[in-house]
N, C-alpha and C positions, 0 to 999 in steps of 0.2 A: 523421541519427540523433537528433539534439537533440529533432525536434520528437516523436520517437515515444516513447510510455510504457517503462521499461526491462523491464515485463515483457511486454509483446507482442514486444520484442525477444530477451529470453529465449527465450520459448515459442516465436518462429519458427526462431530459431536451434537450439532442439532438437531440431526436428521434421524442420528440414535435416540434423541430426546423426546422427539417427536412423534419417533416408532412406539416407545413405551407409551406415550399419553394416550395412542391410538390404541394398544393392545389394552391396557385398563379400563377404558372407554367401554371396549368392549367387554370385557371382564365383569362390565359393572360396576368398577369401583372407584370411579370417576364421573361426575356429569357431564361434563363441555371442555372438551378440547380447547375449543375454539378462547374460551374466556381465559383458561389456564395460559394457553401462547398468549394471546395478548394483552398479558398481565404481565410474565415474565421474561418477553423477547428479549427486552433492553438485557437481561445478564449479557446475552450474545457480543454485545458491543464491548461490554466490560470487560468480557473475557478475553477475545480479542486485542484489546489495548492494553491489556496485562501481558499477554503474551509476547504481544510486539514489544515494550518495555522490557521485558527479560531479556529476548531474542538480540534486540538493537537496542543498546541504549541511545545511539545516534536519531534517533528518531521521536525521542521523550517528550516534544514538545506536543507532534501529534498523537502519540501515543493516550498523554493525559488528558487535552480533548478528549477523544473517544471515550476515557472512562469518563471523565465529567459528564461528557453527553448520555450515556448510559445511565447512568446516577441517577441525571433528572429525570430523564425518562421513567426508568423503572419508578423513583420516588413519587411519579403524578399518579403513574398507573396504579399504584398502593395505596392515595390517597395521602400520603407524606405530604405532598406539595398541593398547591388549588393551581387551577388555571390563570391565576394571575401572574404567576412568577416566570410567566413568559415573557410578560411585558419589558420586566428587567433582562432578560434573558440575547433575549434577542437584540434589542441594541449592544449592548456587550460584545456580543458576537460580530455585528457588523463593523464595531469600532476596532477589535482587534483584527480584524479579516484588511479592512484599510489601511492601518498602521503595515501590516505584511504587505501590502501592495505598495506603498508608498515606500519602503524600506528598501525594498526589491529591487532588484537591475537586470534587467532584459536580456544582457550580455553580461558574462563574468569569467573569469579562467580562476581554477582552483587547483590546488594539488602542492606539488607530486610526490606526495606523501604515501604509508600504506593504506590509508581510510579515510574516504569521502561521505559527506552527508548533505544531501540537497532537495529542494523540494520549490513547490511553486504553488499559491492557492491564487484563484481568479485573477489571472492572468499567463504572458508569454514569458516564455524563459529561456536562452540557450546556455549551458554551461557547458566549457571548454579545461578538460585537466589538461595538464602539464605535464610533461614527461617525467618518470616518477615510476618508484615499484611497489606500483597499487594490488591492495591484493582485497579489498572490499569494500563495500559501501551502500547508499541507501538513498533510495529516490521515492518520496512521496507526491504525486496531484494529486489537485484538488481543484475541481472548476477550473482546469487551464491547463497549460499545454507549456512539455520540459523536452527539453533537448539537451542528451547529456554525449558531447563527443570524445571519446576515448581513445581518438585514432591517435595519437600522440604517447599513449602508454607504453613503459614497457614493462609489465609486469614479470616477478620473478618463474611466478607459475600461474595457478589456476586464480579466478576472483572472482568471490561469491559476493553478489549484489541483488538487495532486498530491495524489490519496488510495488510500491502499492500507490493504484489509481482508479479514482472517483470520481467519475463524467468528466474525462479529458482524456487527456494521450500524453505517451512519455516515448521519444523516440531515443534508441540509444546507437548511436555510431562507434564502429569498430572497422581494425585494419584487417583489412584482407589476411587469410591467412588462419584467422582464432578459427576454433569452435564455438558453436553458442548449445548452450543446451537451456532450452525455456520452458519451465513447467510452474503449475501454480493452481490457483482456483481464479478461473472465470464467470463471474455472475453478471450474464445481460453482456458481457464483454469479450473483449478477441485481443489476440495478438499473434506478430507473424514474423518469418524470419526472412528475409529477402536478402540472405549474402549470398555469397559466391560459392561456399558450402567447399571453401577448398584447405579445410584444415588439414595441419600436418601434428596435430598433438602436442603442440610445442605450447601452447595459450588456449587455455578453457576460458570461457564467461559462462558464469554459471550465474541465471536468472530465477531468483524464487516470486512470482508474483500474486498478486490479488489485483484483479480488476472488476468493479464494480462497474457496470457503462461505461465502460473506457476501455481506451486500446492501449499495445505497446508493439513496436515496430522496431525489430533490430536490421540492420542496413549499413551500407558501406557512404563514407563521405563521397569520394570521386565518383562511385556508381550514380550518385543520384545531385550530383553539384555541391 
């Protein structure tokens, strides 16, 4: 389980879930599908953002959103919560989401350490490591758009980096030369590999992603300015 992304491990798990609801459905030994999903989707989120929490701790902060968001959710659908405790809900939300934007810096260089953790929500972001023997890391969007450039690394071997994005794009630049290998679960979303495909085995990037309407775009700096 380790080595698989936690949302292709979600997404399979629900689609096993989903099979059973349907097979008892038919069986008989269930009324509505339909009412049981959307009563209990939100576990999906929860599950999810436990996973990513295990997997990356680097990533905790969004990690425990996600299960917060889950919580409420499943708690309205149970009846737990009434429709009012949105009202509280959602300024909360926005007041943290600004405080992140306002915190934020457009431009930044990090590193060159072995482990990086970066993220961006509604808004632009370029980060820039530092030469450095990185060997992993973690890239979260959200509503915006990251630019993580790598070309500066010199990593001792392989670097496994966890990126998950949420209607926006995460573009990662790398030297001529790596291999990228990019697998993940794609929902509503894409990504692409546009280097120069001139690896010598000396430098893996290894990308586990989750793209939810969003892209990720690996690409060389000089190729594209």
């Amino acid at each position: 389980m380790s080595s698989m992304h936690p949302g292709r491990i979600v997404l399979g798990g629900s689609l096993v879930a989903l099979g059973v609801l349907y097979l008892l459905a038919t069986l008989d030994a269930i009324e509505s599908v339909g009412a049981i999903a959307g009563k209990w989707w939100p576990l999906a989120l929860i599950a999810y953002g436990l996973l990513q929490l295990v997997a990356d701790r680097t990533t905790a902060i969004g990690s425990i959103a996600i299960i917060a968001l889950g919580a409420l959710l499943l708690g309205r659908g149970l009846g737990v919560f009434d429709a009012s405790i949105w009202r509280f809900v959602w300024p909360f939300v926005l007041i943290v989401a600004g405080i992140w934007v306002l915190a934020g810096r457009a431009e930044r260089t990090v590193g060159g350490g072995r482990s990086i953790a970066t993220g961006t929500l509604l808004g632009l972001r370029r980060v820039r490591v530092q030469p450095g023997p990185l060997e992993s890391g973690s890239a979260v969007v959200v509503l915006g758009a990251l630019t993580l450039d790598l070309s500066d690394v010199e990593p001792p071997g392989d670097i496994d980096l966890r990126a998950t994005v949420i209607a926006g794009s995460l573009t990662v630049m790398v030297p001529e030369g790596w291999e990228i290998d990019l697998d993940g679960t794609p929902i509503l979303g894409m990504w692409d590999n546009t280097t120069a495909r001139n690896g010598n085995g000396k430098h893996l990037l290894r990308i586990r992603a989750l793209t939810v309407a969003g892209a990720i775009e690996v690409r060389h700096r000089a190729r594209w300015g």
